[in-house]
C-alpha positions in Angstrom: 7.4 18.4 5.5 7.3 14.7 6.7 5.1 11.9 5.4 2.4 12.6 8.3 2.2 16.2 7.7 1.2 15.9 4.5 -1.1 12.8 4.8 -2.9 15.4 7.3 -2.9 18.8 5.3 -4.3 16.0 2.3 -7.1 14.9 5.0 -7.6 18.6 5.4 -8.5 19.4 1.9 -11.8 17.4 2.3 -14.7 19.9 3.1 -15.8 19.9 6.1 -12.7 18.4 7.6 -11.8 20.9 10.6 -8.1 20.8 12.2 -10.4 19.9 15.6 -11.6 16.9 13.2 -8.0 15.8 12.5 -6.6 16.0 16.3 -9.2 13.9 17.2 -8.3 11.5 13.8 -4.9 11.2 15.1 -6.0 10.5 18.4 -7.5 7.0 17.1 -4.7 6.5 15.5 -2.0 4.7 17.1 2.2 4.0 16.0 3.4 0.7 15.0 6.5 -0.7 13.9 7.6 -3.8 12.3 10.8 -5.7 12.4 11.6 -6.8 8.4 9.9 -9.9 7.9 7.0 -9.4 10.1 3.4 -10.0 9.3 1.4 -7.7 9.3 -2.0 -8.9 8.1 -2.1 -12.9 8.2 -3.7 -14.7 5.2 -6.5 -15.0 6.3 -6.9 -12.3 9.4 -10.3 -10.3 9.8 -8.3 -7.5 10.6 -9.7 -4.1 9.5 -6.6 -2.0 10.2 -5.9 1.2 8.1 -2.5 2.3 8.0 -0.3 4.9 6.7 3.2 4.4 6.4 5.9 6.7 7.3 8.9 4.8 6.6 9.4 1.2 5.3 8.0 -0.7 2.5 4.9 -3.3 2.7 4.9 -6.3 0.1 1.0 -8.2 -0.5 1.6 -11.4 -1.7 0.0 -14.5 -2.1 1.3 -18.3 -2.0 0.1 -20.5 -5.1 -0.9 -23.9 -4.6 2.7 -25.0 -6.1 4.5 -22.8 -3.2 4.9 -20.0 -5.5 4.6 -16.5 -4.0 2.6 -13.7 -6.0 3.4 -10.3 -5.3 0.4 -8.3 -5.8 1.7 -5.2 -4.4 4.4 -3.0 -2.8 3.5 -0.4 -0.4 6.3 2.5 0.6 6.2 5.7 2.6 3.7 8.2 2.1 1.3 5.3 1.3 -2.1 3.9 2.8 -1.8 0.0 3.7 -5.0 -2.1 4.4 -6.9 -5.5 3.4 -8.9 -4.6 0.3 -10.5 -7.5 1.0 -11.7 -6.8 5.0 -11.9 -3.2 4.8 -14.3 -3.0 1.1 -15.5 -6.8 1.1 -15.9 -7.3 4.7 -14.1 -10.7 3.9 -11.0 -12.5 5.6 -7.8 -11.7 3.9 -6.8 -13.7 0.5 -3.2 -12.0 0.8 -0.1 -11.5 3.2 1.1 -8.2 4.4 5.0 -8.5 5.2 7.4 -5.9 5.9 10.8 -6.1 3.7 12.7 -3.7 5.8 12.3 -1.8 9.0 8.6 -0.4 9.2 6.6 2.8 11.1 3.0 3.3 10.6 0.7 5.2 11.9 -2.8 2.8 11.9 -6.3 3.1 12.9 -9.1 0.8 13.4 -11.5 1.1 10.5 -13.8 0.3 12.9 -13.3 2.8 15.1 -13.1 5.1 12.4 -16.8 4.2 11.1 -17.9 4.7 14.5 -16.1 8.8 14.6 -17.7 9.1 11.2 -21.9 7.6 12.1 -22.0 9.7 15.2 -20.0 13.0 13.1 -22.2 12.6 9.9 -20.2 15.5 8.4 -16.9 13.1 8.3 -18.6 11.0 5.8 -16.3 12.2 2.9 -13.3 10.3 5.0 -14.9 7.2 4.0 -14.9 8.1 0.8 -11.6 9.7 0.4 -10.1 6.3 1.4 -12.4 3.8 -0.4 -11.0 6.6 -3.4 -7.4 6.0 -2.5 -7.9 2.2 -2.4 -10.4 1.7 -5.7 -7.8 3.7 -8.0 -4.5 2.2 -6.6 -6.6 -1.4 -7.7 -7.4 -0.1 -10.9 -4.1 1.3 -11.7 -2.7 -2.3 -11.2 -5.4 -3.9 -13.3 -4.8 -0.7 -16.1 -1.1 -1.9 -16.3 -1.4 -5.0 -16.7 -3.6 -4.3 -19.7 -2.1 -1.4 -21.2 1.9 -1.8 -20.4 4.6 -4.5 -21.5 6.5 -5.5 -18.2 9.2 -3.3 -19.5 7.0 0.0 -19.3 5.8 -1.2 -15.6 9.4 -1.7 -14.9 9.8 2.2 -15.7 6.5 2.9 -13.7 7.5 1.4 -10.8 11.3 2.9 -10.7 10.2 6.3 -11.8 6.7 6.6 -8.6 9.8 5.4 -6.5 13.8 5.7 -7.8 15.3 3.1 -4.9 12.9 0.6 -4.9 15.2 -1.7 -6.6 18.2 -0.7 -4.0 15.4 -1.5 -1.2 12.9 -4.6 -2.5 14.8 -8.3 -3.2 14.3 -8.4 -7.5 12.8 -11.9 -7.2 9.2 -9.5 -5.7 9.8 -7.2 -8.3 9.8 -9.7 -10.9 6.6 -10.9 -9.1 4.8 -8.0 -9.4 5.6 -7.2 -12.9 4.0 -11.1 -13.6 7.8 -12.0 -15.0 10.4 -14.1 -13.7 13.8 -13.0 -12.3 15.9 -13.8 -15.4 13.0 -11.5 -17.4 13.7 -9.0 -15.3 17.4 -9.1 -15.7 16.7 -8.9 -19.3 14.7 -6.0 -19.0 17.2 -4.3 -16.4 19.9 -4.9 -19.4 18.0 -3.6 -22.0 17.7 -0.1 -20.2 21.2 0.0 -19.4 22.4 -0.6 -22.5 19.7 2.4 -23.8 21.1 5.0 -21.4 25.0 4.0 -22.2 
């Protein structure tokens, strides 16, 4: 079962949702694809796209005053990708969406998508299926940086995705675990010599 398939029998678990409702869900939605490198939400874009991604991998980042970047996030198939900041705080975006290797999504307009769900009352629980996805993948973030050492995030992030270090340059890894890249050498070491 591809990425898709099972991003719409998990649609289809909502009650209420019919598989009339999801044909006409994928209808608003429309394929994209990003060379790596490209942008796809600007610092500082209004954009209110919501996007799934079948194949590829999505880095959020910021840029520090000092030129630093700050990965906030990594995004990888099977994944939802939109602007926390547009979508729930109706605010221009604080971060920048960049693809780090050939991306395919399958987006929608939020918009577009509020519009489906006002005039089809009974496609409410969408709304809140996504706002769901989006609140928890937040608070898992903030719940690791309190609970885990960068260590234990390390093992997090390889074991929710094995090749993410074979696919995603270690200088935004190190980023998102909030360590540098000679930390995270360290780190990588330290398991090594734990499996030997």
């Amino acid at each position: 079962m591809n990425d898709i398939q099972l991003l719409l029998e998990g649609i289809s678990h909502i009650k209420d949702i019919t598989p009339v409702d999801l044909l006409q869900l994928t209808q608003l939605a429309t394929r994209r694809e990003l060379a790596p490198g490209a942008v796809y939400i600007p610092e500082g874009a209004s954009s209110r796209q919501l996007a799934f991604i079948e194949k590829g991998i999505i880095r959020t980042y910021a840029v520090k005053e000092n030129g630093d970047e700050a990965t906030l996030l990594l995004r990888w198939e099977g994944q939802f990708i939109a602007s926390h900041d547009t979508i729930i705080l109706n605010r221009p975006s604080r971060f920048i969406y960049r693809a780090v290797e050939p991306v395919t999504l399958q987006e929608i307009d939020y918009g577009a998508l509020e519009r489906v769900m006002s005039e089809q009352p009974r496609l409410e629980p969408l709304r809140t299926f996504f706002l769901k996805k989006m609140l928890a993948e937040s608070l898992d973030l903030i719940a690791s940086f309190v609970l885990l050492s960068p260590e234990e995030r390390y093992l997090k992030l390889v074991a929710e995705k094995a090749d993410i270090v074979s696919r995603v340059p270690g200088k935004y890894i190190a980023s998102l675990l909030g360590v540098t890249p000679v930390s995270l050498s360290r780190i990588r070491k330290r398991i090594s010599q734990h499996k030997d």
